[in-house]
C-alpha positions as CSV (number, residue, x, y, z in Angstrom):
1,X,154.4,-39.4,51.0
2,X,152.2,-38.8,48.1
3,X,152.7,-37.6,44.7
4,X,151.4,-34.4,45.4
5,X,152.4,-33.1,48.9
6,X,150.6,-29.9,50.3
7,X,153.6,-27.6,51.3
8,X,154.3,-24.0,50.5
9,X,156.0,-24.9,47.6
10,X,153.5,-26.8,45.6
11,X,151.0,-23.9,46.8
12,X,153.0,-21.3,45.5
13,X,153.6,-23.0,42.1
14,X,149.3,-24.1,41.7
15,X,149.2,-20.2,42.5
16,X,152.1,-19.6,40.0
17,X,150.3,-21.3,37.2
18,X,147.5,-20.0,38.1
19,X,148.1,-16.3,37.3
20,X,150.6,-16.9,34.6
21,X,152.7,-15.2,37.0
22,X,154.7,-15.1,40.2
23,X,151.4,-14.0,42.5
24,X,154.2,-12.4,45.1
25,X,156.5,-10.6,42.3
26,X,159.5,-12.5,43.3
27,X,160.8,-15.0,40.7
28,X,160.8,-18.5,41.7
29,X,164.2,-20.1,42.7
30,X,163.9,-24.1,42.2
31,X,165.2,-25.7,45.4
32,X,165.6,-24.3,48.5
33,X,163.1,-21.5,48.0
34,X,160.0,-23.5,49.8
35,X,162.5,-22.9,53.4
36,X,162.1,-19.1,52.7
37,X,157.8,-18.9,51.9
38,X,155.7,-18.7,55.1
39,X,152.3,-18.6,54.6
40,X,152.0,-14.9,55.3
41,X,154.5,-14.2,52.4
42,X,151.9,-16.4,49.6
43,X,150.2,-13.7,48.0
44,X,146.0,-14.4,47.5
45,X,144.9,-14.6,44.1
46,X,142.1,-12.3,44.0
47,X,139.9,-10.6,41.6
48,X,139.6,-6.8,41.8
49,X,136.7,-5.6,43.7
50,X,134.0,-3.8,41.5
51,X,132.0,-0.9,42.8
52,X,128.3,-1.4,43.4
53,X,127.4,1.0,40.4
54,X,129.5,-0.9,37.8
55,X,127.6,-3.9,39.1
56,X,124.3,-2.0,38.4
57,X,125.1,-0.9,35.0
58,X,126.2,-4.5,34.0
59,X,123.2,-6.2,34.9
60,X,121.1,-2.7,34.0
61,X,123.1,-3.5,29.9
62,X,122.6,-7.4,30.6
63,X,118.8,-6.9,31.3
64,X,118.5,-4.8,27.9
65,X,120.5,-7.2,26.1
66,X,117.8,-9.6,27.2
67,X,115.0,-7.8,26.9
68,X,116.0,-6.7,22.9
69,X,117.2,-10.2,22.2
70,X,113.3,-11.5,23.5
71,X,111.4,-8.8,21.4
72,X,113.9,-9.7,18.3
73,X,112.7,-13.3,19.1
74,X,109.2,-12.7,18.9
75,X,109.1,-10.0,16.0
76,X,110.8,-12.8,13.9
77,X,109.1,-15.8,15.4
78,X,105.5,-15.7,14.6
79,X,103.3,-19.2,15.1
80,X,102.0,-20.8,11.9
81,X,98.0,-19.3,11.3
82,X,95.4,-21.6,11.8
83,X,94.1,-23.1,8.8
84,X,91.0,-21.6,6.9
85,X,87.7,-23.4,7.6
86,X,85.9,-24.0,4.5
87,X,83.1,-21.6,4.5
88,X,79.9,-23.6,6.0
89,X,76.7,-24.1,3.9
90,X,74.0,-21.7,3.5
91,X,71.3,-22.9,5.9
92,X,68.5,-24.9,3.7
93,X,65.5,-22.8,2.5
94,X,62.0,-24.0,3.2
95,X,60.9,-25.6,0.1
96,X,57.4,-24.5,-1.2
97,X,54.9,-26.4,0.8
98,X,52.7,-28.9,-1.4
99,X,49.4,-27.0,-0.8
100,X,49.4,-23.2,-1.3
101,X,48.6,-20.7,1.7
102,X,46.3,-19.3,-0.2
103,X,42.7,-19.2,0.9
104,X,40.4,-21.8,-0.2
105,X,38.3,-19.5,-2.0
106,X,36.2,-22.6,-3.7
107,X,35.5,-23.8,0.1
108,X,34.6,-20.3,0.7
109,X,32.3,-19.7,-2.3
110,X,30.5,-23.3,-1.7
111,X,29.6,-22.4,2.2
112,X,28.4,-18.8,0.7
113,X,26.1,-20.9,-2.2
114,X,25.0,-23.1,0.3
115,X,24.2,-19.8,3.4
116,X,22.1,-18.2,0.6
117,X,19.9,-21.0,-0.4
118,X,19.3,-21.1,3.4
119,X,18.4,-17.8,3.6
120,X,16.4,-18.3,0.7
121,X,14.0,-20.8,3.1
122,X,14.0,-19.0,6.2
123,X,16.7,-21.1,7.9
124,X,18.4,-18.1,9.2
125,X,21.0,-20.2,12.2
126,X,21.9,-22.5,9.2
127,X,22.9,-19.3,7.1
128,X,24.7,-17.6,9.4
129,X,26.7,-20.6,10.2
130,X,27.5,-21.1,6.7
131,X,28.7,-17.4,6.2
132,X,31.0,-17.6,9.0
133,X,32.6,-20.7,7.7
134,X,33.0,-19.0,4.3
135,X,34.2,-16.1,6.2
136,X,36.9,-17.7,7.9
137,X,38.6,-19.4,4.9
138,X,38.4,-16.0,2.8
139,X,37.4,-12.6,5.0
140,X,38.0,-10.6,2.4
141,X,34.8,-12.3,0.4
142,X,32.5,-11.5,3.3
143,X,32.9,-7.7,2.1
144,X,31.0,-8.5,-1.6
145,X,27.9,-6.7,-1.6
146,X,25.6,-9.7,-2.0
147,X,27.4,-11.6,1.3
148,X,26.6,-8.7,3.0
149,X,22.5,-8.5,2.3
150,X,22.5,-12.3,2.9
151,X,23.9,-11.7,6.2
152,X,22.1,-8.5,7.0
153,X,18.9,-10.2,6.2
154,X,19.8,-13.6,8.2
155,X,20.4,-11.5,11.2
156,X,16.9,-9.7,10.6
157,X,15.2,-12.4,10.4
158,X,16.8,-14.8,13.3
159,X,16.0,-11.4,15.7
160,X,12.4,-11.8,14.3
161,X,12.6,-8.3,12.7
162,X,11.2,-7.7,8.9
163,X,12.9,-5.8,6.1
164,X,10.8,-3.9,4.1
């Protein structure tokens, strides 16, 4: 036989201890009384039976508890910002270039020297060439009043008309 033998009696004393009480409301007699318990006189330890609406409301005030307990979390818990990037460096600015844009009026004034000393000689397709040269480094020169009789004239006399 073994230390711990399964009859009523060691049944009823696990259930004894169990409850803190005598499950069956009888007191327990030592010796003798294990004759008297039949299985149908061993009361079940049993937790009381809840309705389905407590069980609703518990997990309705567990599922609030939860819910506050995660927005308490995150009010309080906030990540660490990213750091600040230094601020980046102005984009470089076209340095001056090392000729200016600005016409080449001496050019210009050369080709217009050289169109009226053609037009001087009668060479009128050498003229004009020369004042369009000087006209497309400076176009605003070609509006002096002298460019425009040397031109005037160059075209009168390349179409074979005469001035008078």
């Amino acid at each position: 036989m073994s230390a711990w033998s399964f009859s009523y009696e060691n049944i009823y004393r696990f259930a004894a201890s169990a409850c803190g009480a005598d499950p069956c409301g009888a007191a327990y007699a030592p010796g003798g009384f294990a004759s008297t318990v039949t299985p149908s006189s061993v009361c079940a330890v049993t937790t009381p039976r809840r309705s389905p609406r407590t069980a609703l409301v518990l997990l309705a005030a567990a599922t609030t508890a939860a819910g506050a307990g995660a927005m308490a979390y995150s009010a309080l818990h906030h990540p660490p910002a990213p750091p600040e990037s230094p601020p980046q460096p102005a984009p470089p600015t076209p340095s001056a270039p090392d000729k200016p844009v600005v016409p080449d009026l001496v050019a210009a004034g050369q080709w217009r020297d050289l169109a009226i000393a053609a037009c001087d000689t009668a060479r009128w397709e050498e003229c004009l060439a020369d004042l369009d040269r000087a006209r497309a480094l400076d176009p605003a020169g070609d509006d002096a009043p002298l460019v425009k009789t040397t031109r005037d004239k160059a075209i009168k006399g390349f179409t074979g008309k005469r001035l008078k």
